[in-house]
N, CA, C and O atoms as CSV, one atom per row, in Angstrom:
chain,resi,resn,atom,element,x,y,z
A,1,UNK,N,N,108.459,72.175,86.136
A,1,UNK,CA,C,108.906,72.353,87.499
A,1,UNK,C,C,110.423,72.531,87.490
A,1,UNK,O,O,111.156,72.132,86.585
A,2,UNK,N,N,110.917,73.339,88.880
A,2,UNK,CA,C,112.065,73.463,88.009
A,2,UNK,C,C,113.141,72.134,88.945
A,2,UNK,O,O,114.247,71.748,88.565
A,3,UNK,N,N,112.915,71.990,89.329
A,3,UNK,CA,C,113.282,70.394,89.946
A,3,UNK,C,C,113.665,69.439,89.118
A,3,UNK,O,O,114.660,68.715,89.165
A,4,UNK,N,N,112.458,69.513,88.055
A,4,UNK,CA,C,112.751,68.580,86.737
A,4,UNK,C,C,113.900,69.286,86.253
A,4,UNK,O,O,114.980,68.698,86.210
A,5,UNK,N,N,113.783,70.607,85.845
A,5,UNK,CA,C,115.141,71.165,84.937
A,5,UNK,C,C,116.415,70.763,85.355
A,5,UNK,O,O,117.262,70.216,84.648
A,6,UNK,N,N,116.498,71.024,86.388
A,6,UNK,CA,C,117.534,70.806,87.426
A,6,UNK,C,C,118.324,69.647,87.257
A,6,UNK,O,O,119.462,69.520,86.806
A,7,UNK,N,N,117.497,68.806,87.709
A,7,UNK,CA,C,117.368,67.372,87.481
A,7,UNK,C,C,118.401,66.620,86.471
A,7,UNK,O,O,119.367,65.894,86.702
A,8,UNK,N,N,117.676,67.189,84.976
A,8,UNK,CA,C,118.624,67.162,83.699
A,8,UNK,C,C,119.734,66.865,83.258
A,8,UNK,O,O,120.328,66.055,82.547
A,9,UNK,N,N,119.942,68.394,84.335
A,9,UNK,CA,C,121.466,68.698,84.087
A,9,UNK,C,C,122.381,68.239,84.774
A,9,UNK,O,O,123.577,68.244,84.481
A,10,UNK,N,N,121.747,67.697,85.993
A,10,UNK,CA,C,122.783,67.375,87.127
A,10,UNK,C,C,123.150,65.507,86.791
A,10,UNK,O,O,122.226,64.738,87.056
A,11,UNK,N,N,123.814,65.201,86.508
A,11,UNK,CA,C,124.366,64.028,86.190
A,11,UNK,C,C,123.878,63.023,87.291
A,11,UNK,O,O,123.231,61.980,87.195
A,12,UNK,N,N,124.544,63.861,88.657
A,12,UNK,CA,C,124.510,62.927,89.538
A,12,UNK,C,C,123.205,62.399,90.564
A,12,UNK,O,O,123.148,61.572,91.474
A,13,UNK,N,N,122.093,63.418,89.856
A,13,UNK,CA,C,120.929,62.806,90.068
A,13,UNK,C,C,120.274,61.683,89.400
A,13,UNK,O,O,119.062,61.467,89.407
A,14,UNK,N,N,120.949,61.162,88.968
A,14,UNK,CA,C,119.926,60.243,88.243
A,14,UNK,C,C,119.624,58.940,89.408
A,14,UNK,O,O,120.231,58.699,90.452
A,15,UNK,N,N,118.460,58.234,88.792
A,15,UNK,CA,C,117.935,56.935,89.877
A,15,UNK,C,C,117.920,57.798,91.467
A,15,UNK,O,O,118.463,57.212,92.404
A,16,UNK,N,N,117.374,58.999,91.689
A,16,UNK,CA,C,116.730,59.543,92.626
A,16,UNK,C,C,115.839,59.866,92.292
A,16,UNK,O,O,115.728,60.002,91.074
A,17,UNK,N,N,114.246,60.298,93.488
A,17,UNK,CA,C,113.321,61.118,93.618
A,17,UNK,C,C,113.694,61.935,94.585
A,17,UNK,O,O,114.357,61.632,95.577
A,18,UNK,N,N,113.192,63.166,94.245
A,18,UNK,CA,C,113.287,64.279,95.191
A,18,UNK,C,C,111.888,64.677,95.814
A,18,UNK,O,O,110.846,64.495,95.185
A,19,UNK,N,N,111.913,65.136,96.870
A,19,UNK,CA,C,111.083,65.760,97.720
A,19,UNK,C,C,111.266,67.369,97.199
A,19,UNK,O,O,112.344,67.932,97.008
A,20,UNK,N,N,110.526,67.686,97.103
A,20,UNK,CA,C,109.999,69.255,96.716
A,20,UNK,C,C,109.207,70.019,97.698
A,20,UNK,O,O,108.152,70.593,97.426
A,21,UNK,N,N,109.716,69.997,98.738
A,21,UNK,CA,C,108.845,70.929,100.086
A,21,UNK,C,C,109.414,71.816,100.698
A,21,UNK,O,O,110.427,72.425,100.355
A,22,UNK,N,N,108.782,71.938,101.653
A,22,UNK,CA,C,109.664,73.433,102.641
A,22,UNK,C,C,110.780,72.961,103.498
A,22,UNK,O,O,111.319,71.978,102.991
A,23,UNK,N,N,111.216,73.261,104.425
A,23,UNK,CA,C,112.442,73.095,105.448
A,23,UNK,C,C,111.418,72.045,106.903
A,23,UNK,O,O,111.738,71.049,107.552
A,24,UNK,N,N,110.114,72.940,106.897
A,24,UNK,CA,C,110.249,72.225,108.231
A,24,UNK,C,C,107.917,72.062,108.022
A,24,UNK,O,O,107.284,72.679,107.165
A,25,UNK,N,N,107.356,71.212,108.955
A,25,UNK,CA,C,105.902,71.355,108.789
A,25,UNK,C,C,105.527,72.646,109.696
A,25,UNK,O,O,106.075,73.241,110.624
A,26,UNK,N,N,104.245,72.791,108.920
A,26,UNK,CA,C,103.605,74.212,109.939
A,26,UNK,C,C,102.379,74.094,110.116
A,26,UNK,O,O,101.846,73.532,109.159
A,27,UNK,N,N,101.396,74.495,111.258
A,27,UNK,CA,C,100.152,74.428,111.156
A,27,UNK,C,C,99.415,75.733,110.911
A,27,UNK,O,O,100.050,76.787,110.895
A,28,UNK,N,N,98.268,75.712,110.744
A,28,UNK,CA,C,97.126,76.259,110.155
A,28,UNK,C,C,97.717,77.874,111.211
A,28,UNK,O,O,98.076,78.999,110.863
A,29,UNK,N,N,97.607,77.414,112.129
A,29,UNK,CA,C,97.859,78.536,112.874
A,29,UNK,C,C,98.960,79.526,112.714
A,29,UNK,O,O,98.998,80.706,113.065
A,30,UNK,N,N,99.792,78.836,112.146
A,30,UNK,CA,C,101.205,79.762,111.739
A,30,UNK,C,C,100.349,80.461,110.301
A,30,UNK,O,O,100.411,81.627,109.911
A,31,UNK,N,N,99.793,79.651,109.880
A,31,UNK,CA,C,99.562,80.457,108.691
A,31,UNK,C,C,98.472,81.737,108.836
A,31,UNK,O,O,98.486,82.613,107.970
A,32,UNK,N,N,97.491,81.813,110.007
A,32,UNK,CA,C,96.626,82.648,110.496
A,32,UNK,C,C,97.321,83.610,111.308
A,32,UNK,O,O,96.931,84.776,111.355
A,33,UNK,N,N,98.428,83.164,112.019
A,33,UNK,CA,C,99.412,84.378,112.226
A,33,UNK,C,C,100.197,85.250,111.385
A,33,UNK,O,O,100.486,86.341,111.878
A,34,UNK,N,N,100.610,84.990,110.188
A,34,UNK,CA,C,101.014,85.029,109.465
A,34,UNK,C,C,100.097,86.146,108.745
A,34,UNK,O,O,100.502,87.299,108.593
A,35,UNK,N,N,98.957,85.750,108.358
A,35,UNK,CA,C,97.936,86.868,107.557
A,35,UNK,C,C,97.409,87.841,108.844
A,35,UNK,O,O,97.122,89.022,108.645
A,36,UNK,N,N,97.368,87.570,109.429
A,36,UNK,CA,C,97.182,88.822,110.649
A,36,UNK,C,C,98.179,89.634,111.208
A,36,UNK,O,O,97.870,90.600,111.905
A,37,UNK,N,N,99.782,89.227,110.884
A,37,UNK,CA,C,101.156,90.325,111.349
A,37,UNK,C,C,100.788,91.019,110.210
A,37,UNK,O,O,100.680,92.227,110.418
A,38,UNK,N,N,100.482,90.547,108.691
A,38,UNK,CA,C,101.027,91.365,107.706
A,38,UNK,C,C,99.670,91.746,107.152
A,38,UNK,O,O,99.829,92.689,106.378
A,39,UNK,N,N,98.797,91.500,107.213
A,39,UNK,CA,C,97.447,91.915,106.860
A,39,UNK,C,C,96.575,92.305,108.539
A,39,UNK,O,O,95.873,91.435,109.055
A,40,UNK,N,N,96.703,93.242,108.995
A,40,UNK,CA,C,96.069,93.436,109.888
A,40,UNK,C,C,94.410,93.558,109.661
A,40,UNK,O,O,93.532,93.242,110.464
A,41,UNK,N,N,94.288,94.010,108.572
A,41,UNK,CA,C,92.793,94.652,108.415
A,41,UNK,C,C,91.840,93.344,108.168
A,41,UNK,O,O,90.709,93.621,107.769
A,42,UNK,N,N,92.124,92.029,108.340
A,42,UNK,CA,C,91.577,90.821,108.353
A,42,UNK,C,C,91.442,90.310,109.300
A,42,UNK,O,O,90.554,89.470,109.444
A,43,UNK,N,N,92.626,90.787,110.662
A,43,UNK,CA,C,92.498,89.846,112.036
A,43,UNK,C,C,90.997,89.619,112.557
A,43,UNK,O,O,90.914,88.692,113.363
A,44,UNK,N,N,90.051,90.136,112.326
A,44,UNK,CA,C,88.738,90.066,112.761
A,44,UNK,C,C,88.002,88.420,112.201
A,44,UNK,O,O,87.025,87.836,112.670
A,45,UNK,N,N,88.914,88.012,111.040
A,45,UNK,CA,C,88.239,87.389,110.602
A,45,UNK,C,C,89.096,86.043,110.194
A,45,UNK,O,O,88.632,85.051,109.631
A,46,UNK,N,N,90.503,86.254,110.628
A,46,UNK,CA,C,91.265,84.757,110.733
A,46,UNK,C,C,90.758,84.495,111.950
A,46,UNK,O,O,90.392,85.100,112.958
A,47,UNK,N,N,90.907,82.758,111.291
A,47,UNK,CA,C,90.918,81.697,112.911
A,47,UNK,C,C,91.782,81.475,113.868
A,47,UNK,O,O,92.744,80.738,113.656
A,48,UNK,N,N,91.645,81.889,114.706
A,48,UNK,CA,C,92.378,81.780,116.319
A,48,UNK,C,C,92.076,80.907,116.937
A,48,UNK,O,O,92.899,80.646,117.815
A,49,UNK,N,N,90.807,79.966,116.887
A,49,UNK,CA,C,90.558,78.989,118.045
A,49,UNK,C,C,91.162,77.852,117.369
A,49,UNK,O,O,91.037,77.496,116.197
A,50,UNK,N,N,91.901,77.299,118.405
A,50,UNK,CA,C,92.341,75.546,117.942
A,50,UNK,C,C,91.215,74.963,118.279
A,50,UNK,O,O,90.270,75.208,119.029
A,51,UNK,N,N,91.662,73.800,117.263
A,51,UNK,CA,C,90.682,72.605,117.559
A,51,UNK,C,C,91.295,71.736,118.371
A,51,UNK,O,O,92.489,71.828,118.659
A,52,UNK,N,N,90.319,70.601,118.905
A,52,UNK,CA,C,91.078,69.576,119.944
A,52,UNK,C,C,91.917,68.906,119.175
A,52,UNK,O,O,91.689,68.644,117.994
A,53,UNK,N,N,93.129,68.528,119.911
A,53,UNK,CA,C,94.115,67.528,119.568
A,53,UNK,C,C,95.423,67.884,118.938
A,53,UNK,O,O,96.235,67.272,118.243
A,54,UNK,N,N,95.351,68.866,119.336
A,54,UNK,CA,C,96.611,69.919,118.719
A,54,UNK,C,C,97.143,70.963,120.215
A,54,UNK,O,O,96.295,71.247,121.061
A,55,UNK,N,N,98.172,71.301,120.321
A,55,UNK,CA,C,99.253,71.844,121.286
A,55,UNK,C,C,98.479,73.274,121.163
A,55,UNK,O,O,97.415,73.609,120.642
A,56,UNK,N,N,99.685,74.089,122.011
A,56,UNK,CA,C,99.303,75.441,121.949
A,56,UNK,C,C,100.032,76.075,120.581
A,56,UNK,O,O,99.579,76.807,119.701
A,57,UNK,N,N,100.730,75.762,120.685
A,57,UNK,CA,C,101.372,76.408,118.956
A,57,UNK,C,C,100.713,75.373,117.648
A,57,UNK,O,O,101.403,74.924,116.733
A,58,UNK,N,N,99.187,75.130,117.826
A,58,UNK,CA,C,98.586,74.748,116.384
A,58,UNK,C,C,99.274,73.381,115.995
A,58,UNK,O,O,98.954,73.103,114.839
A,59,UNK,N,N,100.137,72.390,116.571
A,59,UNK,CA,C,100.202,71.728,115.801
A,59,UNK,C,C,99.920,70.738,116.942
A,59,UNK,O,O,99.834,70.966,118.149
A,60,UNK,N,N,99.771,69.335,116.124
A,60,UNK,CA,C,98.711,68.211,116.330
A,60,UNK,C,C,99.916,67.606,117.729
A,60,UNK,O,O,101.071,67.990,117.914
A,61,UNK,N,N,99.425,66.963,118.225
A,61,UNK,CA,C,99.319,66.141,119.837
A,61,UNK,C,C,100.814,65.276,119.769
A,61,UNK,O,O,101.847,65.339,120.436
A,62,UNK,N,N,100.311,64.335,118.459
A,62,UNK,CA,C,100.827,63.155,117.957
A,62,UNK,C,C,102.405,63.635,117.249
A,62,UNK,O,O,103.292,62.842,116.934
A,63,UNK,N,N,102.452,64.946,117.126
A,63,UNK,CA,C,103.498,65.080,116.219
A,63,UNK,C,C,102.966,65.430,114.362
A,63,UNK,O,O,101.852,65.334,113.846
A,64,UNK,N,N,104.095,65.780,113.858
A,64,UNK,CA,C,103.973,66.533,112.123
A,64,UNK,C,C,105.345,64.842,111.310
A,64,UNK,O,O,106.306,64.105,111.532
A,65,UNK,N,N,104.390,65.215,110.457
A,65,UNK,CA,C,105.140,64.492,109.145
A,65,UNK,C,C,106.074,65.893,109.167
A,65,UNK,O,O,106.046,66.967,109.769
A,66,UNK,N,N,106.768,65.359,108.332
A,66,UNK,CA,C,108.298,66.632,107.618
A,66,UNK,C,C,109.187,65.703,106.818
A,66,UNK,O,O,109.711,64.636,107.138
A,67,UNK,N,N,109.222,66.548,105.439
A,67,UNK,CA,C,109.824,66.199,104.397
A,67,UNK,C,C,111.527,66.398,104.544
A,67,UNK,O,O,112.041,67.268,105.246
A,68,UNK,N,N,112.245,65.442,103.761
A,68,UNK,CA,C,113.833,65.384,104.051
A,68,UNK,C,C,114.224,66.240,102.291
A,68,UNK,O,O,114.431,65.459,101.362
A,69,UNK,N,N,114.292,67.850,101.977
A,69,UNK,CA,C,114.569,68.012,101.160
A,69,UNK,C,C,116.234,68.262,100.823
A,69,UNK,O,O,116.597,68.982,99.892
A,70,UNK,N,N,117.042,67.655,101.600
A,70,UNK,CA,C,118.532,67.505,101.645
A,70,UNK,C,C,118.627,67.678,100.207
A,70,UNK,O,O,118.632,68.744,99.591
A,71,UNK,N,N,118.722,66.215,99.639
A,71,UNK,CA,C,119.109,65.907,98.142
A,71,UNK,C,C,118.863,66.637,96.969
A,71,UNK,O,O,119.489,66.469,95.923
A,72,UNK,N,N,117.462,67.887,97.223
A,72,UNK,CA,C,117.438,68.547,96.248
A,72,UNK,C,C,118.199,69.691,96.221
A,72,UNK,O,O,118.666,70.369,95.306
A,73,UNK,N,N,118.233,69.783,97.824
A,73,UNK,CA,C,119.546,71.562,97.894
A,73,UNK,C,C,121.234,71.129,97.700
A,73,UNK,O,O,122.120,71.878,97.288
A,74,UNK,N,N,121.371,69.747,98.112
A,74,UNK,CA,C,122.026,69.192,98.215
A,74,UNK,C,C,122.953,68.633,96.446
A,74,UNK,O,O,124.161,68.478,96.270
A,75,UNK,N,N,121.917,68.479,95.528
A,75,UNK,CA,C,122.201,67.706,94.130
A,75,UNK,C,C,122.112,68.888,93.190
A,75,UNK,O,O,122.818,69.218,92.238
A,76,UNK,N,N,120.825,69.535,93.847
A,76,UNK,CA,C,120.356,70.262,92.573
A,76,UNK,C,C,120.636,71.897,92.854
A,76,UNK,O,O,120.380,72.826,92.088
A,77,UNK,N,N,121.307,71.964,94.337
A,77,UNK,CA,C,121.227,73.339,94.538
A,77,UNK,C,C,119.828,74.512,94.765
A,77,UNK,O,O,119.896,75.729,94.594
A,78,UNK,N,N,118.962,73.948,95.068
A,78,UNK,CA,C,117.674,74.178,95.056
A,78,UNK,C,C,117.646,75.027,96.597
A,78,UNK,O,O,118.214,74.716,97.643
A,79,UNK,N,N,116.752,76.216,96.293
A,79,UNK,CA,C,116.597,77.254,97.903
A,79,UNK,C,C,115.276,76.803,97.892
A,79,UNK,O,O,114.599,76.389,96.951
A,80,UNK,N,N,114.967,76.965,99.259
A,80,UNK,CA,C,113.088,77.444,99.548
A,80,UNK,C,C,112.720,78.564,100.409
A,80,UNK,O,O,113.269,78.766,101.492
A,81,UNK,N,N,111.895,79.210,99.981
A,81,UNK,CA,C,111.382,80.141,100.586
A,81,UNK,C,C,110.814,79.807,102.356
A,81,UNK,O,O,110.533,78.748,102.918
A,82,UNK,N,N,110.818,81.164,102.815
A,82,UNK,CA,C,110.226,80.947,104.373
A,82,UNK,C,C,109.205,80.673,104.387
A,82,UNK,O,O,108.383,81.134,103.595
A,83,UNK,N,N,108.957,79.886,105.241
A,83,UNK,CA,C,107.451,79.953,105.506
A,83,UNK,C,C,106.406,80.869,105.718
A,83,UNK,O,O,105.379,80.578,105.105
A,84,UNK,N,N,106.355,81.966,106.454
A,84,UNK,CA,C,105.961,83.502,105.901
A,84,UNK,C,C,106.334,84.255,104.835
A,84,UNK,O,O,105.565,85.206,104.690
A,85,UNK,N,N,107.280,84.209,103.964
A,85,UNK,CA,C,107.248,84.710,102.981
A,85,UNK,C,C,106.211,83.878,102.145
A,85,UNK,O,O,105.201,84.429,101.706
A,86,UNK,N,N,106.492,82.416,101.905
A,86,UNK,CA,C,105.540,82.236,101.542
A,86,UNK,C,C,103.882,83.036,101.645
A,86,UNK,O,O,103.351,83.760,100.803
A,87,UNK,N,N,103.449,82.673,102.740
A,87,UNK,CA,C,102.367,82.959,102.965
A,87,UNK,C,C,101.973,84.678,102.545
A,87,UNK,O,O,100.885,85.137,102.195
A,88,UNK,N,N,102.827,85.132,102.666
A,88,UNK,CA,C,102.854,86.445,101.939
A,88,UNK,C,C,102.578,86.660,100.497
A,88,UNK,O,O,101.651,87.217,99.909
A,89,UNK,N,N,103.908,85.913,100.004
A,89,UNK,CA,C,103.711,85.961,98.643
A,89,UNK,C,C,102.268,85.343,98.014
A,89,UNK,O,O,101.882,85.598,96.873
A,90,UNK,N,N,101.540,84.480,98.977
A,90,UNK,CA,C,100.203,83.533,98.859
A,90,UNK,C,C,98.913,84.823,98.656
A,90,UNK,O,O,98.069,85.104,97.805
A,91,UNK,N,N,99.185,85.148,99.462
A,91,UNK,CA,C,98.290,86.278,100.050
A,91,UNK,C,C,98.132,87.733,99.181
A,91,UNK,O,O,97.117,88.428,99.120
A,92,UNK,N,N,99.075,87.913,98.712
A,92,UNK,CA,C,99.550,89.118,97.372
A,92,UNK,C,C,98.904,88.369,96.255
A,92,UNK,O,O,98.296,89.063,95.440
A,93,UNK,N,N,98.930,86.804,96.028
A,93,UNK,CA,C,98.518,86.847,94.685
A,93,UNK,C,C,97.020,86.512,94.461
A,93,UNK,O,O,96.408,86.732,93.416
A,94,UNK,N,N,96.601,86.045,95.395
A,94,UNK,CA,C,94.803,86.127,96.029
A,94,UNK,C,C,94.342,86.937,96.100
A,94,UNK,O,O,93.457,87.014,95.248
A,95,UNK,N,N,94.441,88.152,97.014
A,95,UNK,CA,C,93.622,89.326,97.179
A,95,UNK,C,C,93.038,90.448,96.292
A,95,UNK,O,O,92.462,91.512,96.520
A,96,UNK,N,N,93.361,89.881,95.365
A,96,UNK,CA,C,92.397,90.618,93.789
A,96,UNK,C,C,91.287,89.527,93.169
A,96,UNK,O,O,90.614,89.790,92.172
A,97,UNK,N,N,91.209,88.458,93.792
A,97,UNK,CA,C,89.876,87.898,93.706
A,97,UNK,C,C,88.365,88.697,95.003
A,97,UNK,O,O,88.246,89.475,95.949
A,98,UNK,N,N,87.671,87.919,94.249
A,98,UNK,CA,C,86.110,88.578,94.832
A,98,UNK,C,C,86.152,87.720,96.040
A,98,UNK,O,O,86.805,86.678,96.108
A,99,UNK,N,N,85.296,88.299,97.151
A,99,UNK,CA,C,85.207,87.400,98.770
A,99,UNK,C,C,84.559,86.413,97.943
A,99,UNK,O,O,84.184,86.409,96.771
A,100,UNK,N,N,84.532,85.499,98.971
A,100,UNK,CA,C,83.698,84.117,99.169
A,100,UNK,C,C,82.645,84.461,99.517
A,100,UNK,O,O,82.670,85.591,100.007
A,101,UNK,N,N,81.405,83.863,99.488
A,101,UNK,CA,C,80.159,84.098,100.132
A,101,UNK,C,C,79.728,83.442,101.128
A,101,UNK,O,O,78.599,83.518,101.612
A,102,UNK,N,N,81.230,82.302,101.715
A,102,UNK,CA,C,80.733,82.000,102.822
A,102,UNK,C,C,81.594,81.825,103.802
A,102,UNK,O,O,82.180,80.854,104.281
A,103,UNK,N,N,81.548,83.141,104.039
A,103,UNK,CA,C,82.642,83.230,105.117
A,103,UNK,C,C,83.664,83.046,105.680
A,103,UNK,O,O,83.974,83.179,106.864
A,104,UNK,N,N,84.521,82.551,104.319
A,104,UNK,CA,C,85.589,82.680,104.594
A,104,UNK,C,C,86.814,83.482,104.661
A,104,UNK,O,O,86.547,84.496,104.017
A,105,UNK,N,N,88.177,83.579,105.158
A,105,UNK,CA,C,88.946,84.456,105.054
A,105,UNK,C,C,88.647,85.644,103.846
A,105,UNK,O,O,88.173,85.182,102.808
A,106,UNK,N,N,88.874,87.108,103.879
A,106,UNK,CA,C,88.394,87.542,102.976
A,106,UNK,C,C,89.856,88.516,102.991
A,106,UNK,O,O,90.156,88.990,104.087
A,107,UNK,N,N,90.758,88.820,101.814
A,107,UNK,CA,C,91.456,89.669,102.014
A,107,UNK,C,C,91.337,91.114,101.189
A,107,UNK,O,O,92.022,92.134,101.266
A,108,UNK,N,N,90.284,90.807,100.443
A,108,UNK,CA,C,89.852,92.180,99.826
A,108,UNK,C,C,88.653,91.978,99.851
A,108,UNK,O,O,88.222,90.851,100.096
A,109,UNK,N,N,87.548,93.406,99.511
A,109,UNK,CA,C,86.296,93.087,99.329
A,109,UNK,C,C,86.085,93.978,97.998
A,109,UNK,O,O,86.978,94.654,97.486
A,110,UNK,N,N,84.735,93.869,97.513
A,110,UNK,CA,C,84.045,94.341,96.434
A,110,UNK,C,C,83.951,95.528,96.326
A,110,UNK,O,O,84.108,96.114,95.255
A,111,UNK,N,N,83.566,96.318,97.872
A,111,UNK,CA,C,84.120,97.977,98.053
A,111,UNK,C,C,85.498,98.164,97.566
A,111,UNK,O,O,85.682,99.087,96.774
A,112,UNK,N,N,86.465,97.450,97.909
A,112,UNK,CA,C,87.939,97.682,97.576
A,112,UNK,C,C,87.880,97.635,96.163
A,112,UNK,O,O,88.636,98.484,95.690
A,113,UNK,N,N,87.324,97.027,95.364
A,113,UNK,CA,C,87.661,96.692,94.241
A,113,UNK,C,C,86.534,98.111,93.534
A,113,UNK,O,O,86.790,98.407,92.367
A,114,UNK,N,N,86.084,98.423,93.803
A,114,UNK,CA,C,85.067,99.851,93.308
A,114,UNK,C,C,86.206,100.747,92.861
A,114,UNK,O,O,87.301,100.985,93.371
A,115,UNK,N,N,85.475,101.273,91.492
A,115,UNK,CA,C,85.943,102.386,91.047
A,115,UNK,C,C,85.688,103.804,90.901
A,115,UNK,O,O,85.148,103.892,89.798
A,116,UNK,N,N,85.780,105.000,91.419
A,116,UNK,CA,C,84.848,106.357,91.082
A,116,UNK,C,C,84.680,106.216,89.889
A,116,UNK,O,O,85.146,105.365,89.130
A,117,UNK,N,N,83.714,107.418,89.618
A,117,UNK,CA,C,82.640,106.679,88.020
A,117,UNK,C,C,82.748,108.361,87.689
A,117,UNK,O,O,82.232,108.824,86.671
């Protein structure tokens, strides 16, 4: 990990743990928006309905946990990616697997993957 590398070298980390997460929490729904701006040809088949107990922007009633990754950008100089890029970059490295057979998100299918003969 490169946290550990980091880590190493930086003197003035020592007798810390670091948090290794994103900037901020997100729900399910950001991430179903997310594959439907940039993958359109799936919107048929991401989830749109919330479940109870969650707001209109997908996240829960009660409030989100969220990680304090100060000390690692902070010690170790450490970036993180967006949260849609993420999900992008997620999504690019999945979609050369075979669908699921049960219905779940599918970002390529078995036609796609056919070759002329």
């Amino acid at each position: 990990m490169v946290s550990q590398c980091l880590s190493q070298d930086a003197p003035e980390a020592g007798n810390h743990r670091f948090l290794v997460c994103g900037d901020r929490p997100y729900a399910n729904k950001e991430m179903s928006d997310a594959f439907i701006k940039h993958y359109p040809e799936i919107a048929s088949k991401a989830p749109t309905k919330l479940p109870g107990g969650v707001d209109s922007n997908g996240l829960p009633a009660g409030g989100c946990y969220a990680g304090d990754n100060s000390l690692s950008k902070n010690l170790l100089g450490m970036t993180y990616r967006g949260f849609e890029d993420t999900m992008i970059q997620f999504a690019e490295s999945v979609k050369h697997l075979p669908p699921k057979s049960n219905g779940g998100i599918r970002l390529t299918t078995l036609k796609d993957k056919a070759t002329p003969k």
